[in-house]
C-alpha positions as CSV (number, residue, x, y, z in Angstrom):
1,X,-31.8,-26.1,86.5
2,X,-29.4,-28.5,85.1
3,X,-26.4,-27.7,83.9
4,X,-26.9,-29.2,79.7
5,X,-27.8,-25.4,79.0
6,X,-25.9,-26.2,75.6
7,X,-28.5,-28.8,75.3
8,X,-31.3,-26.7,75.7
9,X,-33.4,-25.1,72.8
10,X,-35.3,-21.5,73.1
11,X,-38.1,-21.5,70.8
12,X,-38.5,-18.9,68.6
13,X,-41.6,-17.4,69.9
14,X,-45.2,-18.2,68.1
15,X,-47.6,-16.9,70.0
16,X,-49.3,-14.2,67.6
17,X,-46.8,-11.9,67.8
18,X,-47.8,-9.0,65.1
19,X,-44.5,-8.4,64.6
20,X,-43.3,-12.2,63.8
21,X,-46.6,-11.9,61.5
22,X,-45.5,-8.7,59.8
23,X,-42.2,-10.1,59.1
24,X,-43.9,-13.2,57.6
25,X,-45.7,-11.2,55.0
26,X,-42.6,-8.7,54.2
27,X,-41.0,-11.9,53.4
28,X,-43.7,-13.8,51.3
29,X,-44.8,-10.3,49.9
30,X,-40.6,-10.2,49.1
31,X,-40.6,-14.0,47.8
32,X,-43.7,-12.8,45.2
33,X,-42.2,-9.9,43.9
34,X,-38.7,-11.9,43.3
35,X,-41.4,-14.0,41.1
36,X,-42.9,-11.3,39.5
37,X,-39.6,-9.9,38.7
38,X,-38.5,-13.0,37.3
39,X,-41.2,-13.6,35.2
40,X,-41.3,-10.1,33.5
41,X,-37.5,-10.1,33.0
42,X,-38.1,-13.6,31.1
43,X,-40.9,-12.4,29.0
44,X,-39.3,-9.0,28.3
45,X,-36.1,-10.9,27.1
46,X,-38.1,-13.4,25.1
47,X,-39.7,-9.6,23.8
48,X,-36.6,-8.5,22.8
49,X,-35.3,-11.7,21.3
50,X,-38.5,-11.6,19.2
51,X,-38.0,-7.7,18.0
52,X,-34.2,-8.7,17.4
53,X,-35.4,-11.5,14.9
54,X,-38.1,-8.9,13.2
55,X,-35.3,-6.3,12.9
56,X,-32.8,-7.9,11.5
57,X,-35.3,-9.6,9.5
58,X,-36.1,-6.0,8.2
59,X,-32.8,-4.9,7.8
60,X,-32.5,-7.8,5.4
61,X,-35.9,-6.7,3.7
62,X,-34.3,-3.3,3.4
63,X,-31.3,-4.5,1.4
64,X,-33.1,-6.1,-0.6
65,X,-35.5,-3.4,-1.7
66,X,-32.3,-0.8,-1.8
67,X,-30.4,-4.1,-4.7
68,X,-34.2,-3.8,-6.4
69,X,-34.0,0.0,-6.7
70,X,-30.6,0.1,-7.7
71,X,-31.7,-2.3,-10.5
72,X,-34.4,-0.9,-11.5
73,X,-33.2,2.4,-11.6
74,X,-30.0,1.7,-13.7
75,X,-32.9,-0.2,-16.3
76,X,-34.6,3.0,-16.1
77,X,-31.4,4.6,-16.7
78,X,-30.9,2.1,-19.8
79,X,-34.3,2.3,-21.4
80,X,-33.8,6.5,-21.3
81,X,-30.9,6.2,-23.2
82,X,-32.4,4.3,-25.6
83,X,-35.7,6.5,-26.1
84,X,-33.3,9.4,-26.5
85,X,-30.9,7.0,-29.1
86,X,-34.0,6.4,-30.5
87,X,-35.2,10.2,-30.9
88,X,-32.4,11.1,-32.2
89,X,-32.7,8.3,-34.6
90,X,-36.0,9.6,-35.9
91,X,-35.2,13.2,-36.1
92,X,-32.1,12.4,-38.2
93,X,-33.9,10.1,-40.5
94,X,-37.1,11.7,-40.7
95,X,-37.4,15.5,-40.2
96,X,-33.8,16.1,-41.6
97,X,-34.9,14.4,-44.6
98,X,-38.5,16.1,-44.4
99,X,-36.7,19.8,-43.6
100,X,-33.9,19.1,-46.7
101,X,-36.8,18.5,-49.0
102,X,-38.4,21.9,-47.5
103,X,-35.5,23.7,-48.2
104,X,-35.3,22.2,-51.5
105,X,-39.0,23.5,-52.6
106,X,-38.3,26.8,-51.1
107,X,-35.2,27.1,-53.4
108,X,-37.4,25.7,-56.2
109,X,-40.5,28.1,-55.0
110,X,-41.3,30.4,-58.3
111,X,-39.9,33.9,-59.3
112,X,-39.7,36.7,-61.2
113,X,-37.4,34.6,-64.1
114,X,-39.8,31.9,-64.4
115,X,-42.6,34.1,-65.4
116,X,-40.4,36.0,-67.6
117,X,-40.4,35.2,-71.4
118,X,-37.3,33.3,-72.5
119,X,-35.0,33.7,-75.1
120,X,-35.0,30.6,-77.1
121,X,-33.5,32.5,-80.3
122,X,-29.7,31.5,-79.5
123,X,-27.0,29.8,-77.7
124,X,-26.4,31.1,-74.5
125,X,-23.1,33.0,-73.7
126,X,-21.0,31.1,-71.4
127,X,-19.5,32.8,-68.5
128,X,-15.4,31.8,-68.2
C-alpha cells in the first residue's frame, strides 16, 4: 500500500445492494410527497383566497340588502301612516257628516205631536 491513504476514495457501494435500493425509493418516494404537499398547499391557499374574495364579496351583498330593507321598511312605515291619515281623513269627513245627518232625521223622525191636531186659534203663551 502506499502511504496517500488521504488520497484515496472508498466508493460508496453499488452493487445491488437492496438496502442502498430501498433508501433510493424512501427518498424519491420522500421527494414526491414534498411535491404533492406543495402543490395541495398552493391550491388550497389559492382555495381559500378565492372563498375570502366570495365572502367578503357577500358580506358586502348583505349590507346592502340590510340599507334596502331598512329603506323600504321605513317607506312602508311612511305609506302606513299616510293610509291611516287618510282613514281618518274619510271617517271625519264622510261618516261624521253621514252619522250627524242620521242623528238629525232621528230627532226629526215623527211623533205623537205631529199627528196631533194644532191649535191655530191664538198666539202661543211664551214661557219666561
Amino acid at each position: 500500500m502506499s502511504g496517500h491513504a488521504s488520497e484515496t476514495v472508498i466508493p460508496f457501494p453499488n452493487n445491488g445492494d437492496p438496502l442502498d435500493s430501498a433508501g433510493r425509493s424512501v427518498l424519491g418516494l420522500l421527494q414526491r410527497a414534498v411535491a404533492v404537499t406543495e402543490e395541495n398547499s398552493k391550491h388550497a391557499m389559492d382555495v381559500a383566497h378565492k372563498l375570502a374574495h366570495q365572502l367578503r364579496a357577500a358580506e358586502d351583498r348583505i349590507r346592502e340588502l340590510q340599507a334596502d330593507i331598512r329603506y323600504y321598511k321605513d317607506r312602508a312605515d311612511r305609506a302606513d301612516q299616510w293610509l291611516h291619515q287618510i282613514s281618518v281623513e274619510i271617517e271625519q269627513k264622510f261618516f261624521a257628516s253621514a252619522e250627524s245627518r242620521s242623528h238629525q232625521a232621528l230627532s226629526r223622525q215623527t211623533g205623537p205631536q205631529d199627528y196631533a191636531p194644532r191649535n191655530n186659534s191664538g198666539p202661543r203663551p211664551t214661557r219666561a
